[in-house]
Structure formats: structure tokens, C-alpha cells
Biopython code that builds the backbone (N, CA, C, O; Angstrom):
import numpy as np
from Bio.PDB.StructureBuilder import StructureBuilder

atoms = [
    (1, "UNK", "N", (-106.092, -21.321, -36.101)),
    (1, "UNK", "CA", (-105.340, -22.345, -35.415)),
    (1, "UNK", "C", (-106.145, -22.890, -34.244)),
    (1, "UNK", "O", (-106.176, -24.076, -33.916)),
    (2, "UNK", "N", (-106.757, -21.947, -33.684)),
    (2, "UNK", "CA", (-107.544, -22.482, -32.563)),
    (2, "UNK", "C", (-108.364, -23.449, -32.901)),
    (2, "UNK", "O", (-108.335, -24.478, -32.226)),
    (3, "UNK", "N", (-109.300, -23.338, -34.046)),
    (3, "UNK", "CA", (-110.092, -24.294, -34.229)),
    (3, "UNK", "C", (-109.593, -25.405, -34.974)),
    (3, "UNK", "O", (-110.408, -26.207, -35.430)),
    (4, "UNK", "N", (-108.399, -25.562, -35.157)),
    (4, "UNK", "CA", (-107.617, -27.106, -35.278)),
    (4, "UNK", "C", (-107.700, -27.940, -34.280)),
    (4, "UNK", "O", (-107.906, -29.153, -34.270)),
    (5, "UNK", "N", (-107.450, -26.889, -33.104)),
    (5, "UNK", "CA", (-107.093, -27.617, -32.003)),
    (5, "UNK", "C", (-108.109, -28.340, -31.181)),
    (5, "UNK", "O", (-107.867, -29.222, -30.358)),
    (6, "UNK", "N", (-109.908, -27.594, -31.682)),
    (6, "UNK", "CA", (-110.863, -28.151, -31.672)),
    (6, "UNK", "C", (-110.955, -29.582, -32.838)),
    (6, "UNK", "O", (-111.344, -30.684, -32.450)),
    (7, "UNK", "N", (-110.654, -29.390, -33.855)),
    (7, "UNK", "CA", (-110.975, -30.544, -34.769)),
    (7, "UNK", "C", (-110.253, -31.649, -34.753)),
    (7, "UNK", "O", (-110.728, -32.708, -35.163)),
    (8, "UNK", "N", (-109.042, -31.554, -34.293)),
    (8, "UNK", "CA", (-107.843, -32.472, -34.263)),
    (8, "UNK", "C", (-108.704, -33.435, -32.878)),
    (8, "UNK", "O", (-109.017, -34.578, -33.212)),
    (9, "UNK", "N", (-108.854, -33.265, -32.277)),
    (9, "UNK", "CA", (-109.616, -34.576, -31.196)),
    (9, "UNK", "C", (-110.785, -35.484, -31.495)),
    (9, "UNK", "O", (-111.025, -36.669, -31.264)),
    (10, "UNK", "N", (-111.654, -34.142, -32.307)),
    (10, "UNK", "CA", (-112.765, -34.570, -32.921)),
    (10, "UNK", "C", (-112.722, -35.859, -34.307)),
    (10, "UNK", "O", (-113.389, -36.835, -34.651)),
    (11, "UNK", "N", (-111.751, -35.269, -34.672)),
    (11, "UNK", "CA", (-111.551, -36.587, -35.879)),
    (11, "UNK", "C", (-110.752, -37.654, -35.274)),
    (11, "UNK", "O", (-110.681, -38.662, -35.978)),
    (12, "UNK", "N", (-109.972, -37.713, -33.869)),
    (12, "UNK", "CA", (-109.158, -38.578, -33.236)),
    (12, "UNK", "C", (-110.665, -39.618, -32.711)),
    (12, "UNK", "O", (-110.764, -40.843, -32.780)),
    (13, "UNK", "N", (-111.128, -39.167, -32.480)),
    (13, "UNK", "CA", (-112.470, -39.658, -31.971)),
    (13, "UNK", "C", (-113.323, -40.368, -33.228)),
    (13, "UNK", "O", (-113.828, -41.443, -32.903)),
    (14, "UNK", "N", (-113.461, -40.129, -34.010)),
    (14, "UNK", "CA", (-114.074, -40.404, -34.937)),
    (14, "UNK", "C", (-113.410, -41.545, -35.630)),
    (14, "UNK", "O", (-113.928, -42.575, -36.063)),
    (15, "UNK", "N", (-112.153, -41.162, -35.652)),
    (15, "UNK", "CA", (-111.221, -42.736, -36.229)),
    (15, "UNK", "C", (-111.085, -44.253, -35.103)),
    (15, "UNK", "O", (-110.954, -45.474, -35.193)),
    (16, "UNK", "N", (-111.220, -43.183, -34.075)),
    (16, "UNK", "CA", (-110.912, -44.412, -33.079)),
    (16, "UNK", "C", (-112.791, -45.282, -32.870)),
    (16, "UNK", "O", (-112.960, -46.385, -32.350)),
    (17, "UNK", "N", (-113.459, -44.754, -33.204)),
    (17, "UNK", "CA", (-114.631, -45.101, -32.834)),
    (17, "UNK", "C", (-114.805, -45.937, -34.108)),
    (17, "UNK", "O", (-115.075, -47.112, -33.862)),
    (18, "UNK", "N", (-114.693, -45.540, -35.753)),
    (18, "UNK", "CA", (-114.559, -46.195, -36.715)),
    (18, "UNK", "C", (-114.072, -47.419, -36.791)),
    (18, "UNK", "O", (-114.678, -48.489, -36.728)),
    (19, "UNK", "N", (-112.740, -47.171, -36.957)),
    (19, "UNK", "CA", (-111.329, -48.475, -36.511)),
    (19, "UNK", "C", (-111.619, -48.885, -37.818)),
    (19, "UNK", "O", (-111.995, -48.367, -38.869)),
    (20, "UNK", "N", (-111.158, -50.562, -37.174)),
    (20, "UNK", "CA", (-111.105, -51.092, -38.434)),
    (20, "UNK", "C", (-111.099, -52.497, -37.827)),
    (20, "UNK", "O", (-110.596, -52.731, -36.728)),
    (21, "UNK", "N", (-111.821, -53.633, -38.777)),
    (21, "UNK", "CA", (-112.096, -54.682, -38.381)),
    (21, "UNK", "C", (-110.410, -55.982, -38.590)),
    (21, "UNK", "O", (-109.462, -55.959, -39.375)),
    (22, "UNK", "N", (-110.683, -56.657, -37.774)),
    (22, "UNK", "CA", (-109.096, -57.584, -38.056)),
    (22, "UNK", "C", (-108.773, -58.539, -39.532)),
    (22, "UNK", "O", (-108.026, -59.516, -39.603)),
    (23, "UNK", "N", (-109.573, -57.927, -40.633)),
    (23, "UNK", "CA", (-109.632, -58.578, -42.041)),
    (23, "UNK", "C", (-109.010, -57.416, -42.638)),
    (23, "UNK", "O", (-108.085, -57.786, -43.361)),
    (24, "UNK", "N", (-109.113, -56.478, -42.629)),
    (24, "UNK", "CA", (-108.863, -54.874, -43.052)),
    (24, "UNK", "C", (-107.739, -54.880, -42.739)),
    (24, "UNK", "O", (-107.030, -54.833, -43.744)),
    (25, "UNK", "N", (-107.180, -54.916, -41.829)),
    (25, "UNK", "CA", (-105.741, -54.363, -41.163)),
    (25, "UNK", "C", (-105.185, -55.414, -40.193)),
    (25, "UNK", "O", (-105.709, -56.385, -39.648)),
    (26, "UNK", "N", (-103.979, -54.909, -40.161)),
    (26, "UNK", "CA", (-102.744, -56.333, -39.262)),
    (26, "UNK", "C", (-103.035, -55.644, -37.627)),
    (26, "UNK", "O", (-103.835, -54.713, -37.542)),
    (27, "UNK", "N", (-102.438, -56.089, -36.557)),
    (27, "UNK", "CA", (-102.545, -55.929, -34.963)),
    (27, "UNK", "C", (-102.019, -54.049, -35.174)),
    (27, "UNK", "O", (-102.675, -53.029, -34.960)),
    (28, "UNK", "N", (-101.083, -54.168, -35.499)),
    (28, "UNK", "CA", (-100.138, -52.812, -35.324)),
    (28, "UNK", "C", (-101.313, -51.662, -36.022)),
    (28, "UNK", "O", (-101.619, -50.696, -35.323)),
    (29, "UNK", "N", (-101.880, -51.797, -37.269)),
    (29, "UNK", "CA", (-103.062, -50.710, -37.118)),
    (29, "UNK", "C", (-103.730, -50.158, -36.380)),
    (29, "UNK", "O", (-103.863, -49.011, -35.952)),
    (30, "UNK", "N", (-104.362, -51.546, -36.200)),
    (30, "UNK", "CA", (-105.333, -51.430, -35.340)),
    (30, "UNK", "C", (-105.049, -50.593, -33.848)),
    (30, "UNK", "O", (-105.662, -49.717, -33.238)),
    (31, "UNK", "N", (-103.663, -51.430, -33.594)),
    (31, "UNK", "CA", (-103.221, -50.551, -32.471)),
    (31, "UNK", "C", (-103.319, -49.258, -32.637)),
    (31, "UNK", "O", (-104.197, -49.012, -31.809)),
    (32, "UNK", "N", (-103.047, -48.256, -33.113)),
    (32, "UNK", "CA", (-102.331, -47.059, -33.843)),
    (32, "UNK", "C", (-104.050, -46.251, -34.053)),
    (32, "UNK", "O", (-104.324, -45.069, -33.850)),
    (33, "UNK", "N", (-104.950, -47.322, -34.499)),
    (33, "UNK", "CA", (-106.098, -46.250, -34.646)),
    (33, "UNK", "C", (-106.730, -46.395, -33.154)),
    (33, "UNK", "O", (-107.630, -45.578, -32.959)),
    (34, "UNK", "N", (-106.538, -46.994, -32.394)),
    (34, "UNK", "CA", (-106.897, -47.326, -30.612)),
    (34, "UNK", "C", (-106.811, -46.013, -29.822)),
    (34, "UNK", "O", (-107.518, -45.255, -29.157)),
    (35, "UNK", "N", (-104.847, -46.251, -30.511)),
    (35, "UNK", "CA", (-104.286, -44.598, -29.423)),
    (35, "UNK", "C", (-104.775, -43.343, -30.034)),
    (35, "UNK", "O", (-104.743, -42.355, -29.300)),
    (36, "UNK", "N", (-105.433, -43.119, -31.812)),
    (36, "UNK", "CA", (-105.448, -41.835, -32.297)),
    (36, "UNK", "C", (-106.002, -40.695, -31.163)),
    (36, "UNK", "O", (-105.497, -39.647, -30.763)),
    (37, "UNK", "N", (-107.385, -41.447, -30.802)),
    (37, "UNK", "CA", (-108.228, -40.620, -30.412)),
    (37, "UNK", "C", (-107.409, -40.130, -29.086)),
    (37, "UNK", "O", (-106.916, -39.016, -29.268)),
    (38, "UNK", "N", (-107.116, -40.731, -27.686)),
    (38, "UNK", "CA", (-106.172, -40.117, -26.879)),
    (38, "UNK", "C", (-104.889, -39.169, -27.215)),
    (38, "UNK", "O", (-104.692, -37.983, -26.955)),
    (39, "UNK", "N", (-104.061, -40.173, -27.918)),
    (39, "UNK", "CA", (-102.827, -39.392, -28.493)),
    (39, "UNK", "C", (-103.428, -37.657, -28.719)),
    (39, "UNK", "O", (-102.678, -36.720, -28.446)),
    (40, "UNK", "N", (-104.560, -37.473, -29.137)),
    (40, "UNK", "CA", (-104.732, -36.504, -30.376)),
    (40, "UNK", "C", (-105.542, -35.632, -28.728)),
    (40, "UNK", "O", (-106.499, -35.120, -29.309)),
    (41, "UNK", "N", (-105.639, -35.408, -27.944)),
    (41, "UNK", "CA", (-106.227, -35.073, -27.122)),
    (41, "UNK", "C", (-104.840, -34.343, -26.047)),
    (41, "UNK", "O", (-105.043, -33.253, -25.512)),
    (42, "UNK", "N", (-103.530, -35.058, -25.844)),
    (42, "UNK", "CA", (-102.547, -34.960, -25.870)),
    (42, "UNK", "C", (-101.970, -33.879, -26.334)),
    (42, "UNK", "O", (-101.664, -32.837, -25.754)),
    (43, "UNK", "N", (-101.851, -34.191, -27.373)),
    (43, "UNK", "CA", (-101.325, -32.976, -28.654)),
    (43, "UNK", "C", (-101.908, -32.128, -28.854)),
    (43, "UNK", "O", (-101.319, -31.353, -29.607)),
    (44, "UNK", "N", (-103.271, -31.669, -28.430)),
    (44, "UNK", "CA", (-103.894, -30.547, -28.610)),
    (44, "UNK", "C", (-103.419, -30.111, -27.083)),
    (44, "UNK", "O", (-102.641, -29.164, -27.209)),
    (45, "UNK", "N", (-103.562, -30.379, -25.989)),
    (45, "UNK", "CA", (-103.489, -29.984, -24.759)),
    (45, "UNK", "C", (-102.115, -29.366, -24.752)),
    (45, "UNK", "O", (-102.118, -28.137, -24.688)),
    (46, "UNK", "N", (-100.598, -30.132, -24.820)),
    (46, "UNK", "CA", (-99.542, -29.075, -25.192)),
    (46, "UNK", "C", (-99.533, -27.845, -26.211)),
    (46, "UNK", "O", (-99.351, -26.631, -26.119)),
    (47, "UNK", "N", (-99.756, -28.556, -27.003)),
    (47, "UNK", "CA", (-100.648, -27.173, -28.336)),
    (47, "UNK", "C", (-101.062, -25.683, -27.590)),
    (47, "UNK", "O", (-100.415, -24.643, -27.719)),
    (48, "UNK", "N", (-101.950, -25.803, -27.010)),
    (48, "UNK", "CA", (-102.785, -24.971, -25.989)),
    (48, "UNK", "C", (-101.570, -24.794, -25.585)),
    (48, "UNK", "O", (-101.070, -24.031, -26.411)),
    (49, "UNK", "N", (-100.537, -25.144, -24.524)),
    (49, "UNK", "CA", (-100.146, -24.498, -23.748)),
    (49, "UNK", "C", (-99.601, -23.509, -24.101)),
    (49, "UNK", "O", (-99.744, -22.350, -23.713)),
    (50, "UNK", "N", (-98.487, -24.248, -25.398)),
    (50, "UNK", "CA", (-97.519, -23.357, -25.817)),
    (50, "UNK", "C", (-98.326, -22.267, -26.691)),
    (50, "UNK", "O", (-97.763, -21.191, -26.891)),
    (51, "UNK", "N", (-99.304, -22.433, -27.095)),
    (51, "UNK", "CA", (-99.732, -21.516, -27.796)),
    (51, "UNK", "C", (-100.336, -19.974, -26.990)),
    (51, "UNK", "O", (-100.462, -18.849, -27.474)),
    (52, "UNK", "N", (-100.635, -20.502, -25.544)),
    (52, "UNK", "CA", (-101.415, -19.668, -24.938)),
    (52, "UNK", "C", (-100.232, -19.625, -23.638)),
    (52, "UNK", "O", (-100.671, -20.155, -22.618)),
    (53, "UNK", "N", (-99.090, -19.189, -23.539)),
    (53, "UNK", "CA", (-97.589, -19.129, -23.005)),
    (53, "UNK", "C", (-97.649, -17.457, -23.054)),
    (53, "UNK", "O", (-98.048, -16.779, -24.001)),
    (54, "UNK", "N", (-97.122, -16.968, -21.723)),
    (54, "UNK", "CA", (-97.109, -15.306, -22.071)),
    (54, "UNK", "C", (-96.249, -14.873, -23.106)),
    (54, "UNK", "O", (-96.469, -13.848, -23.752)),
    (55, "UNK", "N", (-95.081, -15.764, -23.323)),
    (55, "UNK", "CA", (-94.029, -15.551, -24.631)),
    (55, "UNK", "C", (-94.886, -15.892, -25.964)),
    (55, "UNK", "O", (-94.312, -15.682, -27.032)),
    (56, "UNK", "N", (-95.957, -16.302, -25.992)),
    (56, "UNK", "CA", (-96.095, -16.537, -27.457)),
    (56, "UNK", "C", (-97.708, -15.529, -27.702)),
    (56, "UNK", "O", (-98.177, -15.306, -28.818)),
    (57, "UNK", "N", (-98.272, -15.091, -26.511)),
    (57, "UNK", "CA", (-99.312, -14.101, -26.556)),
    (57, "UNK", "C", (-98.410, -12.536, -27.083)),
    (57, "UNK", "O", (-98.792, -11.669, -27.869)),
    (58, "UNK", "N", (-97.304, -12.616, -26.411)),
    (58, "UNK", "CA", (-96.286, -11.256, -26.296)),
    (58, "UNK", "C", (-95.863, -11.314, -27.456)),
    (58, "UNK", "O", (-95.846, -10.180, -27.936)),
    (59, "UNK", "N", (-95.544, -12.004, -28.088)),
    (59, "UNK", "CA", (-95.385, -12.103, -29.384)),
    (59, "UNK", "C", (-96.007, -12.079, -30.449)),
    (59, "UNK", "O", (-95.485, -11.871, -31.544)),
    (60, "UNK", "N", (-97.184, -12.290, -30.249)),
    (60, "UNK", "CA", (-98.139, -11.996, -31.391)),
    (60, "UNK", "C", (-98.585, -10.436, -31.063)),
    (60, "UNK", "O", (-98.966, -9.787, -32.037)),
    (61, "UNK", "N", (-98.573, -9.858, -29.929)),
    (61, "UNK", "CA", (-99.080, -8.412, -29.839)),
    (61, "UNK", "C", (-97.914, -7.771, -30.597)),
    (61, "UNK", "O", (-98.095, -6.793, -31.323)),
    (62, "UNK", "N", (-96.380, -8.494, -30.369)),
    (62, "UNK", "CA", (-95.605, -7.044, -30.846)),
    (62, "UNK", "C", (-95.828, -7.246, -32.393)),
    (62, "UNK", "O", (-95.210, -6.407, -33.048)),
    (63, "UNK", "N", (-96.606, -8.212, -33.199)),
    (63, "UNK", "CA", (-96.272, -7.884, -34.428)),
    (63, "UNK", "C", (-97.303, -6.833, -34.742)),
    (63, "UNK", "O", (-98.353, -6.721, -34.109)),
    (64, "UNK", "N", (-96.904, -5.975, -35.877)),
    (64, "UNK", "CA", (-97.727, -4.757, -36.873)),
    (64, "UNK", "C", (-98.630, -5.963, -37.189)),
    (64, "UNK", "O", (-98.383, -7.139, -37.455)),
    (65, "UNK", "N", (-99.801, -5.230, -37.062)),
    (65, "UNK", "CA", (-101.458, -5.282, -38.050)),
    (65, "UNK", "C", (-100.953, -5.226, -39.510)),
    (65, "UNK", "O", (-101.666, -5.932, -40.223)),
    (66, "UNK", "N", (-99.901, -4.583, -40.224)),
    (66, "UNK", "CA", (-100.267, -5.168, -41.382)),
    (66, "UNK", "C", (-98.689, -4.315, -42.058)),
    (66, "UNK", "O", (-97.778, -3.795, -41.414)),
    (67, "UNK", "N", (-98.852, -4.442, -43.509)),
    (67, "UNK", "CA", (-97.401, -3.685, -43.544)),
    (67, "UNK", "C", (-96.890, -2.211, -43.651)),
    (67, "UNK", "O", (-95.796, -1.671, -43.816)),
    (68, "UNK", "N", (-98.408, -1.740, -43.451)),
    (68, "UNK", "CA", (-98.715, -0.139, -43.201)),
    (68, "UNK", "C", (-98.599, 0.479, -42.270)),
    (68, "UNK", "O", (-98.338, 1.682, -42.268)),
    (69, "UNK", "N", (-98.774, -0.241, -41.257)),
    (69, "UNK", "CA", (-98.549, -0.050, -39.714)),
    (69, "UNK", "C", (-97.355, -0.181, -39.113)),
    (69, "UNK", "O", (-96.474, -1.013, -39.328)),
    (70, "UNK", "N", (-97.402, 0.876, -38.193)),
    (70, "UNK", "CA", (-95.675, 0.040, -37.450)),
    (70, "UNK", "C", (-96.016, -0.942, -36.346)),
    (70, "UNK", "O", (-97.128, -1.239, -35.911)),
    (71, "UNK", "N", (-94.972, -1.325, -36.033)),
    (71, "UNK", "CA", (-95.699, -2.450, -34.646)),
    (71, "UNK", "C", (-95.619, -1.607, -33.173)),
    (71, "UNK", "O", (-94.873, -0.707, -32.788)),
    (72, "UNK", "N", (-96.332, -2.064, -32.771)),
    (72, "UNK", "CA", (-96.915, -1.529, -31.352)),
    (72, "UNK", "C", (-95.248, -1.620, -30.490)),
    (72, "UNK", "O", (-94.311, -2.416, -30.535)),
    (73, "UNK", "N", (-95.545, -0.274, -29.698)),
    (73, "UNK", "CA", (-94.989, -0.289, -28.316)),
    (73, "UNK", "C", (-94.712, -1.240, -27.113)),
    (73, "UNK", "O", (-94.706, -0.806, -25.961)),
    (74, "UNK", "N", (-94.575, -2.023, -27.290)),
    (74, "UNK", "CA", (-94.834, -2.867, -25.517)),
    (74, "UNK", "C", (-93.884, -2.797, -24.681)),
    (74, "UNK", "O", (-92.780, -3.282, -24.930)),
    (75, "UNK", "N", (-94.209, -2.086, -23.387)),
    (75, "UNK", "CA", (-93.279, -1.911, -22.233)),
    (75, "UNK", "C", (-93.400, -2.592, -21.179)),
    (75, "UNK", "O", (-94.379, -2.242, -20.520)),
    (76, "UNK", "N", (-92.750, -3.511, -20.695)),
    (76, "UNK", "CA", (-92.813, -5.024, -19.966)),
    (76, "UNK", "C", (-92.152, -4.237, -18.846)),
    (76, "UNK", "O", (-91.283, -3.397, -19.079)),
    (77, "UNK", "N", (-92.650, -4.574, -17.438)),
    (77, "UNK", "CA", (-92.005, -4.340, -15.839)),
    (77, "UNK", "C", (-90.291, -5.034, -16.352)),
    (77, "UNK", "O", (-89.853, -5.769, -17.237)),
    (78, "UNK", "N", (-89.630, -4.082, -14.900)),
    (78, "UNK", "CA", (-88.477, -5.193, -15.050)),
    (78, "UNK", "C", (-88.294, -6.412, -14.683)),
    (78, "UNK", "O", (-87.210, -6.992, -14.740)),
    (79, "UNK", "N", (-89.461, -6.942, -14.234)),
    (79, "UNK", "CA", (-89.713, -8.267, -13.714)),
    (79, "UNK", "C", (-89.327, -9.662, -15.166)),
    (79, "UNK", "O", (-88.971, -10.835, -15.058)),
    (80, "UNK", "N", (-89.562, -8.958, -16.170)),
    (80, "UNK", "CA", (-89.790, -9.098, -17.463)),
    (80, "UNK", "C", (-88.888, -9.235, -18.406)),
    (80, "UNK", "O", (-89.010, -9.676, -19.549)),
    (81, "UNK", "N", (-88.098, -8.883, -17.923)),
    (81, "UNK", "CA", (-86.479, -8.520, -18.931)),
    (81, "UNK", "C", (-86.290, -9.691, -19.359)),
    (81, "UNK", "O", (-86.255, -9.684, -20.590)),
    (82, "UNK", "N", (-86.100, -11.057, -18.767)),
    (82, "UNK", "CA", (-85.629, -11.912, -19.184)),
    (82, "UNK", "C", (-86.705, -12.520, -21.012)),
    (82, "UNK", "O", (-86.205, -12.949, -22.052)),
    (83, "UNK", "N", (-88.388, -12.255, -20.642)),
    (83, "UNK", "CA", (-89.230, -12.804, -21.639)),
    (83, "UNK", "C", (-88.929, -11.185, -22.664)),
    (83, "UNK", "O", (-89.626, -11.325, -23.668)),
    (84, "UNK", "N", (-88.483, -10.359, -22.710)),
    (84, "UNK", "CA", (-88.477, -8.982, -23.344)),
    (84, "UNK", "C", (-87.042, -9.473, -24.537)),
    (84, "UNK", "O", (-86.904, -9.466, -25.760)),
    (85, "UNK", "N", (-86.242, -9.835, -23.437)),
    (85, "UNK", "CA", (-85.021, -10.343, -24.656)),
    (85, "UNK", "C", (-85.305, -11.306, -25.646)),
    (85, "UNK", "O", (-84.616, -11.425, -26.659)),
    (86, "UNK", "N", (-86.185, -11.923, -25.421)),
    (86, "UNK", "CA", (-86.346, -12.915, -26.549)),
    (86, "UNK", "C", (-87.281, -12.617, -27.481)),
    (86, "UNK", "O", (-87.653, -13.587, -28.142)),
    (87, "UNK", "N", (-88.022, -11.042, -27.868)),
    (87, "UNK", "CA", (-88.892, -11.144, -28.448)),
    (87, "UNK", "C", (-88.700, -9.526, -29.138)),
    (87, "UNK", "O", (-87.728, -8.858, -28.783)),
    (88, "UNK", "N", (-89.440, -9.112, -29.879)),
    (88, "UNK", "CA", (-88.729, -8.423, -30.901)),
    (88, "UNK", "C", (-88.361, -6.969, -30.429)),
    (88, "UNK", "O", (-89.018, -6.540, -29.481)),
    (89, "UNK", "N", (-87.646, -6.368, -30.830)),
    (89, "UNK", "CA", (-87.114, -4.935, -30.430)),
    (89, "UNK", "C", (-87.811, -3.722, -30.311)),
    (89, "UNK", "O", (-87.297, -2.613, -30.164)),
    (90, "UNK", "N", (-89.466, -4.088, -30.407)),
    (90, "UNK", "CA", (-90.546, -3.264, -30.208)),
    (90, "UNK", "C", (-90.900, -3.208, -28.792)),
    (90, "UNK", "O", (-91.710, -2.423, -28.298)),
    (91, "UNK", "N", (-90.044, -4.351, -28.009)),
    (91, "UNK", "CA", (-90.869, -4.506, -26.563)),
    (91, "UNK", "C", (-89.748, -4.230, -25.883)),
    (91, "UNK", "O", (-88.630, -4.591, -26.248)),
    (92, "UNK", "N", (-90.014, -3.520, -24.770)),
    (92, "UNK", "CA", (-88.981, -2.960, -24.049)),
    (92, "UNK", "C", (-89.150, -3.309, -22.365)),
    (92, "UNK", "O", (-89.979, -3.999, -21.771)),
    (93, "UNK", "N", (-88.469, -2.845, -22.085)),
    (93, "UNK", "CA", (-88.410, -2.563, -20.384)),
    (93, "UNK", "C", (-88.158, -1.622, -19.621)),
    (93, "UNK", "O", (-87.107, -1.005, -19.795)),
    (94, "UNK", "N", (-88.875, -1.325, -18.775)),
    (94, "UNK", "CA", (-88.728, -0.215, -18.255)),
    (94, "UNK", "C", (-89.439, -0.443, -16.828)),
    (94, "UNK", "O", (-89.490, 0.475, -16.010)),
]
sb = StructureBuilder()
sb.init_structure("model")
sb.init_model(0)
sb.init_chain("A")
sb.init_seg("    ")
for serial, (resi, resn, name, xyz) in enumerate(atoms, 1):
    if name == "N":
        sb.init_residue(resn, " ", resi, " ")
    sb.init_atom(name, np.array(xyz, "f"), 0.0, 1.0, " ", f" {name:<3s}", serial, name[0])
structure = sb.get_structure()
């Protein structure tokens, strides 16, 4: 996923630099391939956030490595209780 979030700008860039000439396509294309490259720079930057959010790091630790494994322990301060309730019954507080 991470490296989507690298490629997704990179091809925003690449379309917007391409485009398209005013015989090819009507105003509103053209518009639309203008914003790709920003838009897409945008959308990776929230991307990132939520992806890299202590609720969604905490969440990928409590899952099991695989279906052999059990899932890990995680014991969160009580500072924590509130991000502990929302995430799976492996993570606790204490």
C-alpha cells in the first residue's frame, strides 16, 4: 500500500504533464487532467495520515502473523482506554 501512495502522484504527474491537446478532448477534460496531478498529491497526503494514525498502526499490531499464531498481547496506559475500545479484544488496559 505504501508504494501506491508513491505511484498514485507519480502517474498524477505524468497525466497532467501529457494532457491532451483541444482537438482530442472538450474544456471539461482537459480541466480534469489539469487538477489530476495536484488532486492526486492530496489524496495520497490524507492516505498517509489515516494510514499512519496511532488507531490504524494499533491495529495492524493486534492482528496474528498468520492463522497459526494467536494475536499478540497489547497493553495500552490508561491514558488509552478510549483508542483500546475500538480495537480488538487482544488490546487491553491497564
Amino acid at each position: 500500500m505504501g508504494q501506491l501512495r508513491i505511484i498514485i502522484p507519480a502517474l498524477g504527474t505524468i497525466a497532467t504533464a501529457y494532457g491532451l491537446t483541444s482537438a482530442q478532448a472538450n474544456s471539461y477534460t482537459q480541466m480534469a487532467l489539469t487538477l489530476v496531478g495536484p488532486l492526486s498529491y492530496v489524496v495520497v497526503a490524507i492516505w498517509s495520515l489515516i494510514a499512519n494514525s496511532r488507531a490504524s498502526i494499533m491495529a495492524a499490531a493486534a492482528k496474528p502473523v498468520d492463522a497459526n499464531t494467536p494475536a499478540p498481547q497489547i497493553i495500552l496506559p490508561k491514558e488509552e482506554a478510549e483508542l483500546a475500545a475500538k480495537l480488538p479484544e487482544n488490546v487491553i488496559v491497564k
